[in-house]
C-alpha positions as a Markdown table, in Angstrom:
| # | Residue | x | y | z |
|---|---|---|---|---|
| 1 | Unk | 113.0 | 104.0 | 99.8 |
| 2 | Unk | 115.6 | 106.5 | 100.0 |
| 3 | Unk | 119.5 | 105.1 | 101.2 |
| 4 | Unk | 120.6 | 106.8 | 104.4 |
| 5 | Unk | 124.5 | 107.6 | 104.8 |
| 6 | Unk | 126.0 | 107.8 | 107.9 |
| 7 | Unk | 129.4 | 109.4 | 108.1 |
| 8 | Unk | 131.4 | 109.0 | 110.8 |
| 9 | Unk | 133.8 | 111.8 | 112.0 |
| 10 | Unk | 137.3 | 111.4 | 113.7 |
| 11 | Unk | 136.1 | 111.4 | 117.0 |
| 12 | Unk | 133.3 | 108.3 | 115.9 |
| 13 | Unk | 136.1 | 106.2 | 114.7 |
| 14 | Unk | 138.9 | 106.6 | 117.4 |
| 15 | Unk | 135.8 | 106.0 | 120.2 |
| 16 | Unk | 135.3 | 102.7 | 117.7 |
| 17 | Unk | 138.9 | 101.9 | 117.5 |
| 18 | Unk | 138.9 | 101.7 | 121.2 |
| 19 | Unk | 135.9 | 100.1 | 122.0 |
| 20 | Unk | 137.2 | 97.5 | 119.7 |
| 21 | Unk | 140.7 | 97.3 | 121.4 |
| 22 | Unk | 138.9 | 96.6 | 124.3 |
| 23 | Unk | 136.7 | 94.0 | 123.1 |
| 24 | Unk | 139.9 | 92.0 | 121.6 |
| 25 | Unk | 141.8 | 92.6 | 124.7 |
| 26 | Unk | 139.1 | 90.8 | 126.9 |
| 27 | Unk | 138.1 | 88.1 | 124.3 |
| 28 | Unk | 142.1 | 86.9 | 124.6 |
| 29 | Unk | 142.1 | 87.6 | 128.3 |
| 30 | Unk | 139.1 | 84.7 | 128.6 |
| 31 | Unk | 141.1 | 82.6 | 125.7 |
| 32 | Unk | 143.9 | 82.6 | 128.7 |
| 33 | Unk | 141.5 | 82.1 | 131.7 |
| 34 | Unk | 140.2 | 79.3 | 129.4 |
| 35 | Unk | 143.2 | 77.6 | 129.1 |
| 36 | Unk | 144.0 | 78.0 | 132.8 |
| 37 | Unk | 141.0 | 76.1 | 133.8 |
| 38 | Unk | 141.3 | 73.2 | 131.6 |
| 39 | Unk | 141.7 | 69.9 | 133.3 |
| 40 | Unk | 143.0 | 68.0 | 130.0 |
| 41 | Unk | 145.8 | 70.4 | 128.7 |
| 42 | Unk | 147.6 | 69.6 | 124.3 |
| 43 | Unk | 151.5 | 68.8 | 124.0 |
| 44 | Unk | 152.1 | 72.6 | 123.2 |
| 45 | Unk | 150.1 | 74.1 | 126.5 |
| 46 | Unk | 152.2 | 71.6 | 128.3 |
| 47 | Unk | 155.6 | 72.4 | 126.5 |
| 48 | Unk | 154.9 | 76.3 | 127.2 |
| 49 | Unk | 154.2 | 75.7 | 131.2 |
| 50 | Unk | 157.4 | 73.9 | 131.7 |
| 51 | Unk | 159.8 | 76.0 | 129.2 |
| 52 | Unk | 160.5 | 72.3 | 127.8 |
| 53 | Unk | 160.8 | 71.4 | 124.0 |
| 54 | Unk | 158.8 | 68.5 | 122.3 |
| 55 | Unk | 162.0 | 66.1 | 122.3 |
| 56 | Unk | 162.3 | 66.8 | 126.0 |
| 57 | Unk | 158.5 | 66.1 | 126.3 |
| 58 | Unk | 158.8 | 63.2 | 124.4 |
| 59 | Unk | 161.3 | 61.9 | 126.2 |
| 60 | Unk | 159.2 | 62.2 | 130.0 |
| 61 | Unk | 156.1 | 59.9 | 128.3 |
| 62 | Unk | 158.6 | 57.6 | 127.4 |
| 63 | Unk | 160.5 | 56.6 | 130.2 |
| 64 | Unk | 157.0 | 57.3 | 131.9 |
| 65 | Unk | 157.6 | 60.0 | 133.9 |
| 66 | Unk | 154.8 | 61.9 | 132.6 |
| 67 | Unk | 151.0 | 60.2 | 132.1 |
| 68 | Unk | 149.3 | 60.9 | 129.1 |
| 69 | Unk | 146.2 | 60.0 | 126.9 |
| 70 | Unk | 146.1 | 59.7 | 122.8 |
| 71 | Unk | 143.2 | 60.6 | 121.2 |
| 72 | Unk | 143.9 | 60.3 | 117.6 |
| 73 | Unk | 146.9 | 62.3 | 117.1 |
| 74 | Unk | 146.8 | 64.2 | 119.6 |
| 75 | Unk | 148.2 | 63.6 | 123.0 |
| 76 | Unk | 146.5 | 65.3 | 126.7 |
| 77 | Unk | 147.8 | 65.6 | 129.8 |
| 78 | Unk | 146.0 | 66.0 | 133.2 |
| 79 | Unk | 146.7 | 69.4 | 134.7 |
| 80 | Unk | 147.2 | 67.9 | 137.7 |
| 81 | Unk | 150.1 | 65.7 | 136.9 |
| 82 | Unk | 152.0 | 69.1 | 135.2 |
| 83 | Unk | 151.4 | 71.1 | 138.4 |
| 84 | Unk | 152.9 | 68.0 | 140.2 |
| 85 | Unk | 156.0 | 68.1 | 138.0 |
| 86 | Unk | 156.2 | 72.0 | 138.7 |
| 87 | Unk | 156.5 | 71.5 | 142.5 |
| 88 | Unk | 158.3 | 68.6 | 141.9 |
| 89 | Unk | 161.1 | 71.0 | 139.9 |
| 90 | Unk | 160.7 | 73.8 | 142.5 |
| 91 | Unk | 161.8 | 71.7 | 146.0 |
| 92 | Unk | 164.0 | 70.8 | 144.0 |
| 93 | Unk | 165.7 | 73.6 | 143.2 |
C-alpha cells in the first residue's frame, strides 16, 4: 500500500495555528467558568479572591473567622462564606 504525504502550505498552518489559539483560549475560558461555579473552593482559589497571603489565611481559620473543612491535606472553603467576607470588606470600606 503506497504512503500518502500531505504537505501543508503557509496558509494551512497559520489557519491551524489559529484554530488552535482558539481552541486553548476557550478550554481556559471554561477552566475559569469552572472555578467560578464551584461550591467548595482550595486555600489558593480562596487566597487569589481576597488578595490575602496564606499566613493571613491561616490566621482567619484560626481565630475562626473563616469556616473550613480538611480533607487530607487539603483544606475547602464554601463559596458562600468567601462572598460573605467580600461584602463584609466592602460596607466596610
Amino acid at each position: 500500500m503506497p504512503v500518502t504525504i500531505d504537505l501543508m502550505t503557509r496558509e494551512d498552518f497559520q489557519q491551524f495555528k489559529q484554530e488552535l489559539l482558539t481552541e486553548l483560549k476557550s478550554m481556559q475560558l471554561g477552566n475559569a467558568q469552572t472555578v467560578q461555579h464551584k461550591q467548595w473552593l482550595k486555600s489558593a482559589d480562596v487566597r487569589k479572591m481576597l488578595g490575602i497571603s496564606p499566613g493571613t489565611l491561616q490566621n482567619l481559620r484560626i481565630n475562626g473567622q473563616l469556616r473550613f473543612s480538611r480533607v487530607g491535606t487539603s483544606m475547602y472553603y464554601k463559596r458562600e462564606d468567601i462572598e460573605k467576607m467580600l461584602l463584609q470588606g466592602l460596607s466596610k470600606a
